[in-house]
C-alpha positions in Angstrom: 11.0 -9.2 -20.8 12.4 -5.8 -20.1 16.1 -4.8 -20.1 17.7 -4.8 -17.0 18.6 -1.3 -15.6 22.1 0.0 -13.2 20.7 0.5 -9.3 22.0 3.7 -8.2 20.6 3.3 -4.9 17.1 2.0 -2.7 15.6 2.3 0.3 14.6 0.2 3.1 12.3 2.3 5.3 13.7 5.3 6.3 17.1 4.3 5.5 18.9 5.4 1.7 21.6 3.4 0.3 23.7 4.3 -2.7 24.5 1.4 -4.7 27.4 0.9 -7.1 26.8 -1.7 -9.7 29.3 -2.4 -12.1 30.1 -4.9 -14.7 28.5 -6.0 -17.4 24.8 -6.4 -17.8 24.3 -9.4 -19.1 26.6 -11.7 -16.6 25.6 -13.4 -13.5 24.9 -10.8 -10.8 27.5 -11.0 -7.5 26.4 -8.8 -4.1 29.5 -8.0 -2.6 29.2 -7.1 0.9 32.3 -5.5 3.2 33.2 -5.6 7.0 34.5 -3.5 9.6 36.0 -1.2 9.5 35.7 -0.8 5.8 33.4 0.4 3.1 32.5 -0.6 -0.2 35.9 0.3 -2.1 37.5 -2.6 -0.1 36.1 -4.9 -2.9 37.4 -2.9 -6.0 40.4 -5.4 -6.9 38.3 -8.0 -6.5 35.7 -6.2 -8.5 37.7 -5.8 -11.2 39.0 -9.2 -11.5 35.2 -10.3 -11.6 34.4 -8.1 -14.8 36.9 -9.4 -16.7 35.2 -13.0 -15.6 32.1 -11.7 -17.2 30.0 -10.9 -14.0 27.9 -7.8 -13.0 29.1 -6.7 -9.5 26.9 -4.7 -7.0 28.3 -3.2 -4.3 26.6 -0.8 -1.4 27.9 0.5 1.7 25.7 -1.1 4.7 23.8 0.4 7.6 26.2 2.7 9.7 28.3 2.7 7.3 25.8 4.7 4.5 25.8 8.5 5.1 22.0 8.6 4.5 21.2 5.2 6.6 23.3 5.7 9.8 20.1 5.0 12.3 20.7 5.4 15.7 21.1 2.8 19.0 22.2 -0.9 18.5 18.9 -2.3 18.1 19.1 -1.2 14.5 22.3 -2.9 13.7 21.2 -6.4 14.6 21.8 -8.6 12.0 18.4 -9.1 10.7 18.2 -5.6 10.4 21.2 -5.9 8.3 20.1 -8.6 6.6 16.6 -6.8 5.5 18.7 -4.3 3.9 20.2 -6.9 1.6 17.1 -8.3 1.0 15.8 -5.2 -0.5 18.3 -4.8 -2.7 18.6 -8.3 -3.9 14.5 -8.0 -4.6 15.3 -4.9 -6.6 17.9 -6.9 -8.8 15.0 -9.0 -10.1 13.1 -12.4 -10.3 16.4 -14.2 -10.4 18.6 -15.2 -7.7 21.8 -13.6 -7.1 25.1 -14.9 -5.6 26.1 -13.4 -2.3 29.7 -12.5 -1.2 31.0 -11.0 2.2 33.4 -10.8 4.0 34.5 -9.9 8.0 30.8 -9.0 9.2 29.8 -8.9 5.3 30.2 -12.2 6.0 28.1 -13.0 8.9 25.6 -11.1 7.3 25.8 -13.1 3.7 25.0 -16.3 6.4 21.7 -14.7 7.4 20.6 -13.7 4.1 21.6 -17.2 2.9 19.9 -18.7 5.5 16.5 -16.8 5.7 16.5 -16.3 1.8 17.5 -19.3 0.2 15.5 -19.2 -3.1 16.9 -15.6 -3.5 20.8 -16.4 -3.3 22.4 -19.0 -6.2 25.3 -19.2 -4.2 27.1 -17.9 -0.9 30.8 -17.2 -0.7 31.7 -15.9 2.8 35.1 -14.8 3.2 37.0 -14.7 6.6 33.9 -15.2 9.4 32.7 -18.6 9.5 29.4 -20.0 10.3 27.7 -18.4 13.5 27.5 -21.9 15.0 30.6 -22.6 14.0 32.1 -19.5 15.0 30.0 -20.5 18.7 31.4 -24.0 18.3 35.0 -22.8 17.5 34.7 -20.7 21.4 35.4 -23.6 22.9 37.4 -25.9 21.0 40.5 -23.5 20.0 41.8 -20.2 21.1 39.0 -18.2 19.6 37.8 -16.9 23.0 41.3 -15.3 23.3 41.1 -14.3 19.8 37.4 -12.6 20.4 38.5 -10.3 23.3 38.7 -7.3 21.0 34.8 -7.6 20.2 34.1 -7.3 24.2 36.1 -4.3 24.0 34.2 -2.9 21.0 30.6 -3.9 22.7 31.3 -1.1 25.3 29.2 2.5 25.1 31.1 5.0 23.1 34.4 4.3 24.7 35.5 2.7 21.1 35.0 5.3 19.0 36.5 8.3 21.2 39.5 6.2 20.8 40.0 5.8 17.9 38.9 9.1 17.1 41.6 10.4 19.6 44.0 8.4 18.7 43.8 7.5 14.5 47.2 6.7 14.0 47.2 4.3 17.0 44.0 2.8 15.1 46.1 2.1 12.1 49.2 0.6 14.0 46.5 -1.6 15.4 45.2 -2.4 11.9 48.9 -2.8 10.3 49.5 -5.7 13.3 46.3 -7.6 11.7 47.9 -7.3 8.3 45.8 -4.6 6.6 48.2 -3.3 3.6 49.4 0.8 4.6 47.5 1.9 1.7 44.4 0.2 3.3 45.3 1.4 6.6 45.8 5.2 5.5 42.5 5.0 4.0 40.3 3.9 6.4 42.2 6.3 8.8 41.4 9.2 6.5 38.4 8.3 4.6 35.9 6.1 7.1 37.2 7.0 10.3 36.3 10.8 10.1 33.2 10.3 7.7 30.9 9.4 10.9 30.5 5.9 9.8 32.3 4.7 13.6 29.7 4.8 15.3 27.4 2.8 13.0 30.3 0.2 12.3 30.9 -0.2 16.2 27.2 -0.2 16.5 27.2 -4.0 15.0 29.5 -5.2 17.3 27.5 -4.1 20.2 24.1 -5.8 18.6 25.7 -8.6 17.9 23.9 -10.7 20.7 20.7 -9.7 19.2 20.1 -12.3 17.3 16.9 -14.2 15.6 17.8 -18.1 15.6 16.6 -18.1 12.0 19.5 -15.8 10.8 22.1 -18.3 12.6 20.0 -21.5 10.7 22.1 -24.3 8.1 22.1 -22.9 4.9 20.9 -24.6 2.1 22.4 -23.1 -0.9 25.9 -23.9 -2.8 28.7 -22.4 -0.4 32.4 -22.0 -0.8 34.3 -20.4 2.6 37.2 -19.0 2.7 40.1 -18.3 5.3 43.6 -17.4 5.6 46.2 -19.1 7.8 47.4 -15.6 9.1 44.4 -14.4 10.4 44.7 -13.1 13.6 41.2 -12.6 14.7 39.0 -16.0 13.5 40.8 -19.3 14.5 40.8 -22.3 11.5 38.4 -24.4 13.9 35.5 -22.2 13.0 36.6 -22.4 9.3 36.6 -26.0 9.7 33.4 -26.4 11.4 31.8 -24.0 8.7 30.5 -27.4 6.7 28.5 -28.5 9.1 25.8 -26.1 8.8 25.7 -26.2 5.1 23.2 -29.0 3.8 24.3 -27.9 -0.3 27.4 -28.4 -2.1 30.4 -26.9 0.3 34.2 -26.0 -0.2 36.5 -24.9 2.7 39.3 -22.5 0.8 42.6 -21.9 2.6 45.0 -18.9 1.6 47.8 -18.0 3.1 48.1 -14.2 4.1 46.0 -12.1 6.5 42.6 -11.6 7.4 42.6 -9.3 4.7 41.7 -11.4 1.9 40.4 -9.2 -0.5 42.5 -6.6 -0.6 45.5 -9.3 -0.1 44.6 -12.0 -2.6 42.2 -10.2 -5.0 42.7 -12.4 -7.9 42.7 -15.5 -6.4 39.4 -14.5 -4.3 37.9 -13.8 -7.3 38.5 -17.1 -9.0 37.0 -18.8 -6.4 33.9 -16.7 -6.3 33.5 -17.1 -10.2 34.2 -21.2 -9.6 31.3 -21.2 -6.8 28.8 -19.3 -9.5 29.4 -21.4 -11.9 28.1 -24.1 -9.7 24.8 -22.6 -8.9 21.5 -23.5 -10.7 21.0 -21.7 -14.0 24.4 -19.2 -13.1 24.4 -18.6 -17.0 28.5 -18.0 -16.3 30.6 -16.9 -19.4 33.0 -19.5 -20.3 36.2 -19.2 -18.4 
C-alpha cells in the first residue's frame, strides 16, 4: 500500500481549488468545511486543537469563495454543485472514508455530501445549520421565518454585494450584532470582502432553491449537531428537529455563545468532533 501524500489542491471540471491539509498523516482524516462569509482560516483554532487530538485536517476554500473556481451565475452554486466539489476531494483522499465537518452553509453542504455519499463519510458533524428538512420544518413551528429574512435579502441581483462593498464597516457592525469576535469581523472586512469572493458567497444564497431532493435525503451515517443558544440566525427548533432525518447514531450539542461556534468555542468544538470520530467504523482514533 503506498504512503499517503499532502493535497495541495484538485480540480473539479474547470474549477481549481487549493487545499490545505494539515495534521498528521497517520490520523483519522477530518474535511472541514466554512460558511458565509468566511474562508478557510475560520477553522484554524479548531484546527489546531484537532492536531494535538491526533487527526489530519483538510481544509479548502469552496466555490465562490476559491480565486481560481469563482464560476459565474447561481446555477453553479447549487448545492449539488457544491457538493461535487467535496466529493472530489474526498475521492482524492483515498479508499477510506473520511469524516465531514461544516459549519453555517459548510454545514448544509456536509448534509448533502452525507446524504448522497454515505459510504464515503465515517462521520458528519454539522455545526450551526440544521437539517434542510428540519431547517423547512423549523419555518413554521418557531420564529425561523423572522429569523430567515436576511437570506430573502441576500437572494436579490447584485444589490447585496454593492452594499456591502459600499458600505464595509456597516457590514462588520452588522456582523459584530451576530456575535462574530472584532478580530473575525476586521478580517473578513479586509481579507474576503475585497478579494472578489462576494459575489460567489452571495451566489449560494440565491441558488439555494435549487435543490436535488437527494441532497435534502436522511442521512445514514454517525452524526453529532451542534448549536448555540445565542444564535441569532437558526432557531433551536431546527436543531431539535435535526434527529429526525438521521437513521445512524445521533447527538444534539448545545453551547452557549453565538453562531460563531468555531471561532467562539474552538476547543470545545473540537472535542466533540474528535468524540463523533471515534464513533465511526474503523476511525483508527489515537487514544485520548
Amino acid at each position: 500500500m503506498s504512503e499517503p501524500t499532502r493535497i495541495a489542491n484538485f480540480r473539479n471540471g474547470r474549477l481549481l481549488f487549493d487545499v490545505s491539509d494539515e495534521g498528521p498523516m497517520d490520523g483519522p482524516i477530518v474535511v472541514l468545511l466554512h460558511g458565509f462569509p468566511q474562508n478557510h482560516h475560520s477553522w484554524d483554532m479548531v484546527r489546531a486543537e484537532l492536531h494535538l487530538r491526533g487527526h489530519r485536517t483538510v481544509a479548502f476554500d469552496q466555490r465562490g469563495y476559491a480565486p481560481r473556481a469563482r464560476p459565474r451565475g447561481r446555477f453553479a452554486y447549487r448545492v449539488g454543485a457544491l457538493a461535487s466539489d467535496v466529493s472530489v476531494l474526498i475521492d482524492m483522499l483515498g479508499p477510506r472514508p473520511v469524516s465531514v465537518v461544516g459549519h453555517d452553509w459548510g454545514a448544509l453542504v456536509a448534509w448533502a455530501v452525507a446524504a448522497t455519499r454515505p459510504n464515503s463519510v465515517a462521520s458528519l458533524t454539522t455545526v450551526s445549520v440544521p437539517h434542510p428538512q428540519a431547517f423547512l420544518c423549523s419555518m413554521v413551528t418557531s420564529d425561523q421565518g423572522k429569523r430567515a429574512v436576511y437570506m430573502a435579502i441576500f437572494a436579490l441581483p447584485w444589490l447585496p454585494e454593492r452594499w456591502i462593498r459600499s458600505n464595509p464597516s456597516a457590514f462588520g457592525k452588522v456582523l459584530r450584532r451576530t456575535g462574530m469576535s472584532p478580530s473575525e469581523v476586521e478580517r473578513v472586512v479586509t481579507e474576503v470582502v475585497p478579494s472578489g469572493a462576494l459575489t460567489g458567497g452571495i451566489n449560494w444564497y440565491r441558488a439555494m432553491m435549487i435543490a436535488s431532493p437527494r441532497t435534502s435525503a436522511a442521512v445514514l451515517v454517525p452524526t453529532t449537531h451542534v448549536w448555540s443558544t445565542g444564535d441569532t440566525s437558526l432557531a433551536r427548533s431546527g436543531a431539535e428537529l435535526t434527529g429526525r432525518y438521521v437513521r445512524a447514531d445521533y447527538r444534539l450539542e448545545i453551547l452557549d455563545g453565538s453562531h460563531w461556534i468555531p471561532d467562539e468555542h474552538p476547543r470545545a468544538l473540537a472535542a466533540l468532533i474528535a468524540a463523533r470520530v471515534r464513533t465511526a467504523p474503523d476511525s483508527h482514533c489515537p487514544p485520548q
